[in-house]
Each structure stands twice: as C-alpha cells, then as structure tokens.
N, C-alpha and C positions, 0 to 999 in steps of 0.2 A: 782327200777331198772333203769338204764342208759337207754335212749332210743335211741333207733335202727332202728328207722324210722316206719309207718303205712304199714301192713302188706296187700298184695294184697285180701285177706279176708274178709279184712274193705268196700274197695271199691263193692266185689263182693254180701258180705251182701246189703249195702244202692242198691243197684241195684234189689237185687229180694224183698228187703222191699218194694219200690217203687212201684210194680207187684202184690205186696198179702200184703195190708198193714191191719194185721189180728190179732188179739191175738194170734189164733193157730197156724200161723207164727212164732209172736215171742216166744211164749212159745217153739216150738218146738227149735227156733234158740237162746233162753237166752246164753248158753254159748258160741255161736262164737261170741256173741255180749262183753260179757264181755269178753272173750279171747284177740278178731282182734281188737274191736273198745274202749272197756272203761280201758285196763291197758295199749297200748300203749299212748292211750290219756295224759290218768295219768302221766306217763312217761314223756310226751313233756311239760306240764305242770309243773311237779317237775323241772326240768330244766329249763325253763322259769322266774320261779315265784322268785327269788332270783334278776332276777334285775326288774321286773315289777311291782311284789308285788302280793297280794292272789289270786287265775284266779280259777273261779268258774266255776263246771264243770254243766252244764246243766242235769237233768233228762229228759231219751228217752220219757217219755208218754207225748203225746198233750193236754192243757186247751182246749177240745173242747165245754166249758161253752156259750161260745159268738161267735160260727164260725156254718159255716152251714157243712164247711167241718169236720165230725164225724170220720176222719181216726185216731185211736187210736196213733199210734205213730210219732215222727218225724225221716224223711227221712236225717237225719245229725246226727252231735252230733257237739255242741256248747261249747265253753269257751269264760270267759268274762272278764275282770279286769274293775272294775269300778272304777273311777278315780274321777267322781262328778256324783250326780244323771241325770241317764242319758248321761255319756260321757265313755268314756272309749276305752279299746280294745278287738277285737273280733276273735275268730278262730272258722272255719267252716270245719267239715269238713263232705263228701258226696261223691256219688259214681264217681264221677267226679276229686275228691282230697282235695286239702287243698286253704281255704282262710282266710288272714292274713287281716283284716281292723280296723281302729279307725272309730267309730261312736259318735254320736249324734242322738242319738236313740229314747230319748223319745218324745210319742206323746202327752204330757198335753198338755192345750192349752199355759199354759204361755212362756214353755220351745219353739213352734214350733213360737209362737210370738215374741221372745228373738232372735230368730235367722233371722229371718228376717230384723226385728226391725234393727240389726246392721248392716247388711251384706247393706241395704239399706243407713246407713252413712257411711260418708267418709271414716271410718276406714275400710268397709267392699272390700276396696281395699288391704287392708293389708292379708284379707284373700283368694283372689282372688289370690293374687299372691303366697301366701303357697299352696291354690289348681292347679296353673300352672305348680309351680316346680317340686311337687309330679306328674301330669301328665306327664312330663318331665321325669319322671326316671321309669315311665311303670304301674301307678296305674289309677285305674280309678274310676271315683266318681260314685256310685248310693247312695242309699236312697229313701226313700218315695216323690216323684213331681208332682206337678201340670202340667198336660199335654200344660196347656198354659201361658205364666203369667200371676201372681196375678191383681186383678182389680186396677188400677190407677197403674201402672208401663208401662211407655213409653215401645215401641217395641225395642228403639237404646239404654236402660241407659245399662252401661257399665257391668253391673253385672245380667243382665236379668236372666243366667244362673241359677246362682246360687240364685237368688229371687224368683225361683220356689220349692226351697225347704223346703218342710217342717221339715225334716230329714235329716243328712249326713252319705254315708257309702264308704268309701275311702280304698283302699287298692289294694291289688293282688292275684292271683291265681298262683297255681301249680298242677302241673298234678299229676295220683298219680307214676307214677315214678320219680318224683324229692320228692313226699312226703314220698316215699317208703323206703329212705336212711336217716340214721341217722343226716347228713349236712340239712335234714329238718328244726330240732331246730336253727340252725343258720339263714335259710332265713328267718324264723319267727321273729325271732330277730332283724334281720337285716330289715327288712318289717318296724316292729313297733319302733324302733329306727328315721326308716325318717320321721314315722309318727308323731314323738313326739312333734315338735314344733308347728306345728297344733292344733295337742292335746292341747296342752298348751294357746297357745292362745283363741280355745275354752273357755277352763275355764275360763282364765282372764276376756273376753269381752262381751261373749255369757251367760254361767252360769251364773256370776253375776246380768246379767242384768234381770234372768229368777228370780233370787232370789229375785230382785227389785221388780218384779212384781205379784210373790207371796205374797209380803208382800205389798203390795198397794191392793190385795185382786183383779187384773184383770183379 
C-alpha cells in the first residue's frame, strides 16, 4: 500500500511500551503493533527502497543475551540499508517520531580503528568538512564517544572532535506530526540523499582501510 504517513497510535504505543515494557503488554497490544507501527513502516520502506536499495526492517524483541538491561522488547522499531559491513542508512522510529541517519555503526575493533586511523590524516579533513556542511543544513552528529580525547591526541588538533569517535550517527529528527503526513517519505529521502556523499566517502577511505586491517589480522 502507498504510504500515508505513521499513524498517532505508533507514537502513543512506543509511549506506554516504555511504562510496562512486558510480554503481557505486548501480547495484549500485538495487533496495534502490527496495525500503527509494522505495516506503515513497511509502507515507507516500500517507497524508499527503489532508490536506496533493500532496508531491512528490524524485529521488535531485544538480544537481552549480553545486557543487564532484560526488558523484552525495544522501545522503537528500526530500518536499515547497509551499504558496507557496517555503514549504511538508518530510520528510527519511537514515541517521539521519526529519525533519518547514516551511520558507521560497527563496533569491531578494526572497523572503530579504521576510522580513526583516517580521520587522524590529512584526509580526515575532507571529512570534517562533509560533517560541517551536513551541520550546516540542521543534522547533527552522535554515535558512540570517548567522553575525552583519545591518548596521544593534542587538545588544539583540528579534528579533536571527531577523534573522539568510535562510531558515527549523523542525521535528523522529526516530530510525529511532520512523521504523521504522507511528505514523511520524502523528508526521509531527502535526509538521506544529503547524507550520501559522506556515505560515500566513508566507504572509499574508512571501509577500505577496515578491510586493510582485517586482513593484516589487527
């Protein structure tokens, strides 16, 4: 079906999931889940996926295998297009609305080495200034950081910032009345389209260099 924007239902579920995050919960709520949150999903995804390419929709239940936190389900529902292991684009959405980012997501060690690794040469100017421009037009960077800089990084080098990161997650939010209208799929679109030379450059500079060093066995 075309989609018609995320229905105030989506948000008002992740809201009391949040409050009673319970089996009995969701068993009692499976079908507003699948109604509000997993066929409009599907919907903005169908639409999507023709210029992004395949966007994989997340299952609601938590790995709680290696967390202390044992809350059964998660409090969102995620889509993801991966583009290189570990890079890609991401949509979130929660009772708060919708978020549109490209990350650099993985935590192996080579991959969170690889990106350092560059961002620390010269070239990592070039991506200093891809994450300016993108600030520039109302996105803003998180990911996984180091609360202070890494060890042997001056306090003044030009890129401190971003030499704190282990991880990138770049993008923007909307509320859910802008996610609520069908012109949703286009700010998604339009999100990940500015993201995409980033993206891109990731791959070139960052992936490869992860791929170096998987295969040097570091």
């Amino acid at each position: 079906m075309a989609f018609t924007g995320i229905p105030d239902e989506a948000f008002d579920f992740y809201k009391e999931l949040a409050e009673d995050n319970s089996t009995s919960f969701w068993h009692r709520n499976r079908d507003r889940y699948e109604q509000a949150v997993r066929e409009p999903m599907a919907d903005l995804v169908a639409q999507l996926s023709p210029e992004f390419g395949e966007i994989r929709m997340l299952r609601p239940q938590r790995d709680t295998r290696a967390s202390n936190d044992k809350s059964p389900y998660k409090t969102y529902q995620g889509a993801l297009v991966d583009l290189e292991p570990g890079l890609g684009y991401w949509l979130h959405l929660d009772a708060d609305g919708l978020r549109a980012t490209g990350r650099y997501y993985s935590r192996a060690p080579q991959e969170m080495a690889a990106l350092r690794a560059v961002v620390a040469e010269e070239k990592g100017a070039e991506l200093q200034s891809l994450v300016d421009g993108l600030e520039g037009l109302g996105h803003t960077v998180g990911g996984v950081a180091l609360q202070t800089r890494p060890r042997g990084v001056s306090a003044d080098h030009p890129r401190v910032r971003l030499l704190r990161h282990r991880t990138l997650d770049i993008g923007r939010s909307c509320d859910r009345t802008t996610a609520g209208r069908s012109s949703a799929a286009g700010w998604v679109a339009g999100t990940w389209r500015e993201l995409r030379p980033t993206l891109d450059w990731l791959a070139v500079n960052v992936c490869s260099r992860a791929r170096e060093l998987r295969g040097a066995g570091a």
